[in-house]
N, C-alpha and C positions, 0 to 999 in steps of 0.2 A: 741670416739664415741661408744654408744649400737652396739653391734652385735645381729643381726638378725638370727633365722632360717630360712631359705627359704622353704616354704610348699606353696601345690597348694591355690587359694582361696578358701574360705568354709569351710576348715580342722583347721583353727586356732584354740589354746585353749585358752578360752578367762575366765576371772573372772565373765564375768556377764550370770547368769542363769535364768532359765524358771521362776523359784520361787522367784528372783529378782524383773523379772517384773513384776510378779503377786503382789508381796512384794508392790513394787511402783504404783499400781493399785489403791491404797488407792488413793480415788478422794476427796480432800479438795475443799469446796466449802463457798459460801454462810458467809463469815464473818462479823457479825455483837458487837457493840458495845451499850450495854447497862449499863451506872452507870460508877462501878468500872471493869463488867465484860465483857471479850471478846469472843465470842462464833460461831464456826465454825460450819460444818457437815464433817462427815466422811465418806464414802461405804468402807465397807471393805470388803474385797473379804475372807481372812481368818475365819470369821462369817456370811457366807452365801452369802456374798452381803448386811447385813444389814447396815443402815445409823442410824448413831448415832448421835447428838447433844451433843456439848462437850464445857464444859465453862471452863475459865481461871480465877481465880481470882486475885485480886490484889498481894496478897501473893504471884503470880507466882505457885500457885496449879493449877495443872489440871484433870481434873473428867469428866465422862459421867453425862450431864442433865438430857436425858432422860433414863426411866428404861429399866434396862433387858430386851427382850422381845418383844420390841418396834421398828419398825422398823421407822425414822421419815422420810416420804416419799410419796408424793401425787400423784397420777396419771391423776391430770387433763392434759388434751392434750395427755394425756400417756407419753411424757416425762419431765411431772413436776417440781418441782423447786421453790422455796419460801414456804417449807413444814413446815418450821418451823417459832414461832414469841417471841422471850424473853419478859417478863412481869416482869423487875424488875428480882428477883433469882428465878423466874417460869418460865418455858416456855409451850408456846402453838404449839403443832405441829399435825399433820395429821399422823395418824401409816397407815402403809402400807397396812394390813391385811386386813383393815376391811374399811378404809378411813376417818372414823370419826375424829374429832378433839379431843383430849384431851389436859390436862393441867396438869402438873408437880404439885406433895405437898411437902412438909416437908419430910416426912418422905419416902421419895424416893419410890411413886407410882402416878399411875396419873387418875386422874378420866374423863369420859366423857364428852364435852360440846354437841356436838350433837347427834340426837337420831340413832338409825339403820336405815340405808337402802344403796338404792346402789345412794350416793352422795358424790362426793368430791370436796374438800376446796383446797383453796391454797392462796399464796400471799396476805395473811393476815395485816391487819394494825389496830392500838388499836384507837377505839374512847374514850375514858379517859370521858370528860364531859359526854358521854351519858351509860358510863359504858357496851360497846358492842365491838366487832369485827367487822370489816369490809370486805369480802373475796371474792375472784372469787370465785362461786361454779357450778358444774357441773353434773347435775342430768340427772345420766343412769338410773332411776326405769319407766319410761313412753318407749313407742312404737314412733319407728323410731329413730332418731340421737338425743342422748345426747341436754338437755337443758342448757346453759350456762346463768349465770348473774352475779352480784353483788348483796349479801346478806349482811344482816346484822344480828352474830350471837351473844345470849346474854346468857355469862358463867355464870351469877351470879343468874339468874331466868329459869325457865322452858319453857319459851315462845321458841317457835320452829323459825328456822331461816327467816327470812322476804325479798323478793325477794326488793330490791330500783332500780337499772338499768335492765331492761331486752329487750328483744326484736329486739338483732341482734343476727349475729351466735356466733359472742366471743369477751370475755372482757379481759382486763389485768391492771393491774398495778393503782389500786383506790387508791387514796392519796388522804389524807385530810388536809388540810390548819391549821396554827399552832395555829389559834384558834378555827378550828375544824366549820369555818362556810362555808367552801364551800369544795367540795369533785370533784377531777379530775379521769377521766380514760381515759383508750385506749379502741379501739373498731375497728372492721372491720366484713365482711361477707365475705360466698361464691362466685366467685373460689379466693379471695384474700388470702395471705397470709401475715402474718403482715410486713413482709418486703417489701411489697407491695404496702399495702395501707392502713395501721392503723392510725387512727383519734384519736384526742385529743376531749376530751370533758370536759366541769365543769360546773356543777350546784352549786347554793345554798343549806346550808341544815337547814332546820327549826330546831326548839328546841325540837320535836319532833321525828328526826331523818331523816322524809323524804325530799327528794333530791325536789326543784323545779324546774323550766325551765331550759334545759340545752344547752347550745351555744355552736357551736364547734366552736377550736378555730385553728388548723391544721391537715393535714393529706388528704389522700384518693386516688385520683385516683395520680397515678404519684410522689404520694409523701406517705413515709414512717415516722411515729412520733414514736421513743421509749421513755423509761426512763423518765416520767415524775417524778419530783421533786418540793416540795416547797423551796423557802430560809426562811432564820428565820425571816425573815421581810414578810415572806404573799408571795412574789411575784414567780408565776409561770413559771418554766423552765423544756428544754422539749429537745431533741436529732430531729432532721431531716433531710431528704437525699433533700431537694427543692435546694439545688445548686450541686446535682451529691454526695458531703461527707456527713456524718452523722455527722455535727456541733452543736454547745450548741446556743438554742436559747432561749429569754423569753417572756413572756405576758405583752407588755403596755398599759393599757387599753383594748382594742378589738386588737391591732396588734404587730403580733411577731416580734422581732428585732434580728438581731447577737448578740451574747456573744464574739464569739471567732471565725472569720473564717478563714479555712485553710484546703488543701489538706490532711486529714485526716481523721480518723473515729474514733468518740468518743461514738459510739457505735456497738451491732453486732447482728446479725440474732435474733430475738425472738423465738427461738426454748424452752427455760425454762423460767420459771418467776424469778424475781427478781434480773434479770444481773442490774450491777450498774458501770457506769467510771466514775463518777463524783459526789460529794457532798462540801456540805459549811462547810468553818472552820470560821465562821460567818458570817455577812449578805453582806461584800463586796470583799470575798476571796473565789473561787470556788479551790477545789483540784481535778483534771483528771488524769486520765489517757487513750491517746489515741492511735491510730497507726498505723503507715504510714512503707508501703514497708516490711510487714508481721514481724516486730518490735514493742512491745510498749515501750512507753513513761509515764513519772509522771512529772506534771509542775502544777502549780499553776496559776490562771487567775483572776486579778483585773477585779473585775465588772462594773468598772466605766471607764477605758479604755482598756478595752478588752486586755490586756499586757499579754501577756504567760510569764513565766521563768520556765526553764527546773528545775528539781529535779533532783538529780544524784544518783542513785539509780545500785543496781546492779541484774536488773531483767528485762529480755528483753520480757516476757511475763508474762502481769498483768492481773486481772478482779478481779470484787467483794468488788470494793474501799466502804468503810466507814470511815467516820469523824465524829468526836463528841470528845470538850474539849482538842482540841488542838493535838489531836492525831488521826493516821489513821493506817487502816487494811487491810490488802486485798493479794489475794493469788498472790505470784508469781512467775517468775521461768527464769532460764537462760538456756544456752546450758550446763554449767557446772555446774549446781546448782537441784537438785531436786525441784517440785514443795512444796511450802509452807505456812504457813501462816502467815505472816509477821505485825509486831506491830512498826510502826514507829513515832515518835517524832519532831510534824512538824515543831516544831522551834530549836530544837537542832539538829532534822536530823537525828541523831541514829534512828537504825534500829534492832528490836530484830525477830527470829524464832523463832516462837512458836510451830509450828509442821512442819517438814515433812514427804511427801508423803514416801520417802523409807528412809530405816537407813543406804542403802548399801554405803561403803567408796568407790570409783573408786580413782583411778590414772588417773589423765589424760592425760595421754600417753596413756591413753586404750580407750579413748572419743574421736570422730570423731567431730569437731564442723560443723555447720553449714554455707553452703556456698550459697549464694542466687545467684540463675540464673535465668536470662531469656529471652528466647528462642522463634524463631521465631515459626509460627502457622499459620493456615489457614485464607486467606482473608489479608494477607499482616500486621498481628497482633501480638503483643508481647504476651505470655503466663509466667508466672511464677511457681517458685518452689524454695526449699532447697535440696542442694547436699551434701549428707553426703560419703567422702571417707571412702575405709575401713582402719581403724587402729587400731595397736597394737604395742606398744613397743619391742615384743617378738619375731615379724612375719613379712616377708617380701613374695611378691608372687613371681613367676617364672620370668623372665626378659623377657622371650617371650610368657608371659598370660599377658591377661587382666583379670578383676573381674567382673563375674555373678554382674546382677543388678537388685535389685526389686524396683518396681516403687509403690509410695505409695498411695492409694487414698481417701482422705478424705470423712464423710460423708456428710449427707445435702440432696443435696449438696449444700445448700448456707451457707457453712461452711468454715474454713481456715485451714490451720498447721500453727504451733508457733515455735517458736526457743527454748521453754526451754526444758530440758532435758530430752529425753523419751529412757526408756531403749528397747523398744521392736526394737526401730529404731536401739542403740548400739552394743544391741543381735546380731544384723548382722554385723554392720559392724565391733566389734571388733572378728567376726566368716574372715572375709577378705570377705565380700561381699558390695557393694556399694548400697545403696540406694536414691532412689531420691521421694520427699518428695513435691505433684503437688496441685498450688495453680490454676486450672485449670479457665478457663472463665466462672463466674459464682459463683465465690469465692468473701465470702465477705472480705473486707480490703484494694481493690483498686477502693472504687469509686460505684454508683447504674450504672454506664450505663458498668464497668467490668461487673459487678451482674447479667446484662440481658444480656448479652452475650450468656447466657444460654435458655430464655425464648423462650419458643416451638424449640428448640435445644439441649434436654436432648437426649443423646446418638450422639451426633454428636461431638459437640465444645468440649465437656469433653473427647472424645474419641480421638478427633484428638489432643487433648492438650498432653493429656499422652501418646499419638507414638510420637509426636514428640519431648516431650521431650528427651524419651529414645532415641530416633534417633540420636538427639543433641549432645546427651553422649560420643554414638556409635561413629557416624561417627568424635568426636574430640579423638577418641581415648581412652577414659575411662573408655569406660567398654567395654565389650565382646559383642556383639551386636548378637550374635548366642545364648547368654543365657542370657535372658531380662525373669524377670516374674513380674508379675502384682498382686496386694493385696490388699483389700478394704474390708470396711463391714458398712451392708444398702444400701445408696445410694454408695460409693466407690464402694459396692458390686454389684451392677448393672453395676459400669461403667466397672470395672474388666471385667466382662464377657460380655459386649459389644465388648470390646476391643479385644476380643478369637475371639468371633464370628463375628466380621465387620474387620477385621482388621489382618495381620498378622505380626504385630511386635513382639510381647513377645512367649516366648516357653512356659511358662504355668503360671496358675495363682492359686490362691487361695481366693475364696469369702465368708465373713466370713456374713450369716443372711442378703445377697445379695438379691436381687429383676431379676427371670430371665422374668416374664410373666407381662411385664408391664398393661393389659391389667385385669390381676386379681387384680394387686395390687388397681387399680382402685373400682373396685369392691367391693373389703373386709376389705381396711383399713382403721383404725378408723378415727373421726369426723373430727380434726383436718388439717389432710391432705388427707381426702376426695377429694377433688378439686385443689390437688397440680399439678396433673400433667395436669391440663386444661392449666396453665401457662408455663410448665418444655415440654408439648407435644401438645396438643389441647385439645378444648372440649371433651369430652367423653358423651354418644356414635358415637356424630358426625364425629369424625375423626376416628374411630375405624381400619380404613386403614394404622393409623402412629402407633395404639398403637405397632399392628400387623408388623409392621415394626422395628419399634425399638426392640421389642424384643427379649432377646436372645434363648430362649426357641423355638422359630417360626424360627431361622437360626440356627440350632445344624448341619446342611450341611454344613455350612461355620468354624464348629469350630472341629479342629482334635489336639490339644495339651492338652496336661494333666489336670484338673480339680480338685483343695479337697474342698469341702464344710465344712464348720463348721455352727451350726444351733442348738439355744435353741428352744427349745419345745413348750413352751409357748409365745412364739411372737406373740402379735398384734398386730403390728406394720407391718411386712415380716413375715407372717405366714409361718411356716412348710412346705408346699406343694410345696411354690416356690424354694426350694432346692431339695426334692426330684424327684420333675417332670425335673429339671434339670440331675441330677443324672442320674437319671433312664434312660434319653435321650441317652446322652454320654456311659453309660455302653450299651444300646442293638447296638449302633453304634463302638462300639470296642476301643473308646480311652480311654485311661489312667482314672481314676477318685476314689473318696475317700470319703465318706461321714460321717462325724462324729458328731451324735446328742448328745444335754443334755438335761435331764428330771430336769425343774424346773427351765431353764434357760430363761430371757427374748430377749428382744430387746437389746443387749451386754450383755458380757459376764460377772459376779460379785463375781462367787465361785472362791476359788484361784484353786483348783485341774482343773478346767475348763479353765482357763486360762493360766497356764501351761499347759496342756494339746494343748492347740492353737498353744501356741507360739511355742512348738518341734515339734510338729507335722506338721506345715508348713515346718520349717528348713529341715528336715524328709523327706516333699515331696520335698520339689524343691531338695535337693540332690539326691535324686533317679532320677531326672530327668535328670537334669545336672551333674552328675556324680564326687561329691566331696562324700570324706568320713567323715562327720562332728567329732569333738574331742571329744564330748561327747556322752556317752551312751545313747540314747532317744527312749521311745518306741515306735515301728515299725507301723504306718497306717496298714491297708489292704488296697492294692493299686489295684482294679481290671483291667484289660488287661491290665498291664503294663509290656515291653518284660522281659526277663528272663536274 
């Protein structure tokens, strides 16, 4: 048997560092398959945060698309998504800078398709016959709220972009028919959010390009439509929550039929454009990927009797599937496997990595895996999460400790945690600290009526999910139930410090670009989620009594354990303020607190140095709280009233 040293927990010395997970921050996304080439995104935090388009080609060469200098990255919605569109060994993507579209040449630069101003593209799709683009676009240049539509832009002439859908608050996901004669989109308005209540729609398009009468064909109040798709036979397929799951359904004439129904989700929050679980490897073989019980799945589904067969695959968290010629793409990731972007071989099954997110080698004896719990909650209800113990091959804790625990809060929050590999969760626990990882009521993955668990219950249901869980922990014994701390960022960050201030289970927390003044965020954030919290709280100004309530900034009397803020500058999303007015609070009332800003930082975190920075700096505070001397040298917060 290994021999252990016995050291308290939190002191372990572990292989995985700050600059690990900054390292593994590399966010792979968005795989797509054009021709011979296979072409992903990358953000890399070592280059600013900038997002790079990166093709592969047959040879097995891999290159940046896009040039130097270019960040490919849209800010419709502000958290964007579908910034880029391959044309053949060109691509058309959306730079960051300035928003406009450009197009990749020859001789590696890229010229402009649209003119100046303040407009942005996203989710692009080629009309080929009519020799145009087809795009969401988002025009901030006019007074009041951003105009949103479906245009149509044309790379090969001067003609300025042409508005064909306009006239709700927001569009997504325009697809055209594979002979290019009818064109579908998503659509919904204010206070909905598309998990809400986003509609299908398809028109005709003349030869001329423009769109005629348009019939909806699902979606709206009660029911949520993602992901539409065409097959290669014409016929329209579409994701929707109308029996409780997000199932594959299609268009028979005027009425939608099942594909494939089951306790599942084969799809997930439209928070980016262009999420994809499912495409055809010809006209009578659908490829998915879906997921049930915070796990996904890769099967394949005959269209003619709806027959699932599993794929065996070694990737318990998938997204971003593409198919085309007999092969598929799409990122994925395990407990033990870093995220990747994976090239598989649908009839032989082989399975190639193309990139991973980080290059670090672990042992996994040093890797905590994931342990799914779930735990009792208010109202006589189940709550979910993953329980990662602390491990390490090296290290064993005291026989009469238990192990500090941080409880993790995801954003959204109609968001999830995954099982595959995330080193910032590892960072701890191969440090001997326990984490738990909360798929709180409100979380998508189990279901739309989990989902609204949350609706006008933002700061309640999610706050009582995450004491209870840790509670669960505690009182079975697993962790130390006198050192609980809480961590989240955006909306996690809000629940974080709800959870200080309504609640006194955790000994301190850390909110990273968190939400304390529910009440301004109202007030000052962008288009998109404008009218989010009319659903997650009440109308606004009508209920101005709950925002006022829920707020943690409006109870800073109810919260007296330690606080660190982390907080990029430039958020528009959780603007600056709502950090410092927190701060500032805690500091003239005498508890513990830490505020540490970056210039040039968004809505999360994308510089490596900034990230690193995050990740020891937390570790940093909560030892100072809880009183472990961590193994690595990390530099020191300024921790203001915190005793001596």
């Amino acid at each position: 048997m290994p021999s252990h040293q016995t050291a308290p927990y939190g002191s372990w010395r572990s292989p995985i560092q700050a600059r690990d997970v900054a390292a593994a921050s590399v966010r792979l996304s968005e795989p797509r398959l054009e021709g011979p080439y296979v072409y992903w995104t990358e953000t890399r935090p070592a280059e600013g945060g900038r997002q790079a388009v990166v093709r592969r080609g047959s040879d097995g060469t891999t290159a940046d698309a896009t040039p130097a200098g270019f960040s490919a990255r849209t800010r419709v919605h502000e958290y964007g998504g579908a910034g880029y569109l391959p044309c053949g060994a060109a691509v058309v993507f959306a730079n960051f800078a300035d928003q406009r579209l450009y197009r990749t040449n020859a001789v590696g630069g890229a010229i402009a398709l649209t003119p100046e101003g303040d407009i942005r593209y996203a989710d692009m799709v080629c009309d080929r016959p009519r020799r145009r683009l087809i795009a969401v676009q988002e025009n901030h240049s006019g007074n009041g709220e951003p105009v949103n539509c479906i245009a149509a832009v044309h790379p090969h002439d001067d003609r300025p972009p042409v508005r064909l859908v306009a006239g709700n608050d927001f569009y997504a996901s325009p697809r055209l028919s594979p002979d290019g004669s009818r064109l579908a989109w998503l659509t919904w308005n204010h206070p909905d959010m598309p998990w809400d209540a986003a509609e299908l729609w398809v028109a005709p398009v003349s030869e001329d390009g423009a769109p005629g009468e348009a019939i909806h064909v699902a979606g709206g109040k009660g029911e949520s439509v993602a992901q539409p798709r065409w097959s290669p036979d014409g016929t329209l397929h579409f994701v929707s929550d109308r029996t409780d799951w997000w199932n594959l359904y299609r268009l028979r004439g005027t009425r939608a039929e099942p594909v494939c129904e089951m306790a599942a989700e084969f799809a997930g929050p439209q928070w980016v454009f262009g999420q994809s679980n499912y495409d055809f490897d010809g006209p009578g073989r659908i490829v998915a990927a879906y997921s049930q019980d915070g796990l996904s799945h890769l099967a394949t589904i005959d269209t003619d009797t709806g027959r699932l067969s599993a794929i065996d695959v070694p990737y318990s968290a998938i997204g971003g599937l593409r198919v085309a010629d007999g092969r598929a793409v799409f990122v994925g990731g395990a407990p033990s496997r870093p995220t990747a972007v994976v090239l598989m071989d649908l009839a032989g099954g082989g399975v190639e990595q193309l990139r991973r997110a980080g290059d670090l080698e672990v042992d996994p004896a040093y890797l905590s895996p994931p342990e799914a719990v779930a735990f009792p909650t208010e109202g006589s209800l189940t709550a979910h999460g993953l329980f990662y113990a602390p491990r390490n091959k090296d290290f064993a804790g005291p026989a009469d400790e238990r192990p500090p625990l941080v409880v993790m809060v995801h954003g959204g929050p109609t968001s999830a945690t995954a099982s595959a590999l995330r080193l910032d969760i590892q960072y701890y626990t191969s440090r001997g600290i326990a984490v738990l990882d909360v798929n709180y009521g409100g979380s998508t993955g189990y279901g739309r009526s989990y989902r609204e668990r949350l609706r006008g219950a933002w700061g309640v249901v999610d706050v009582d999910d995450c004491c209870n869980g840790a509670r669960y922990l505690a009182d079975g014994g697993r962790v130390d139930g006198r050192r609980m701390a809480i961590t989240g960022g955006s909306a996690g960050g809000y629940t974080t410090l709800a959870c200080l201030a309504f609640r006194d289970t955790f000994a301190a927390g850390a909110s990273r670009y968190g939400v304390s003044d529910c009440e301004l965020l109202a007030r000052e954030t962008h288009k998109f989620e404008s009218r989010y919290l009319d659903g997650l709280i009440g109308p606004y100004p009508e209920r101005r009594d709950l925002y006022a309530e829920r707020s943690p900034i409006r109870h800073v009397a109810g919260l007296s354990c330690p606080v660190v803020f982390f907080q990029g500058l430039e958020d528009r999303i959780v603007p600056p303020n709502q950090a410092r007015l927190m701060a500032d609070a805690l500091r003239a009332k005498g508890v513990p607190v830490a505020l540490v800003e970056y210039e040039g930082e968004q809505h999360g975190f994308r510089r490596a140095e900034n990230i690193v920075r995050t990740v020891e700096g937390e570790l940093y505070f909560f030892s100072r709280v809880f009183g472990f001397e961590p193994a690595d040298a990390v530099e020191p917060l300024e921790i203001q009233n915190l005793p001596q």
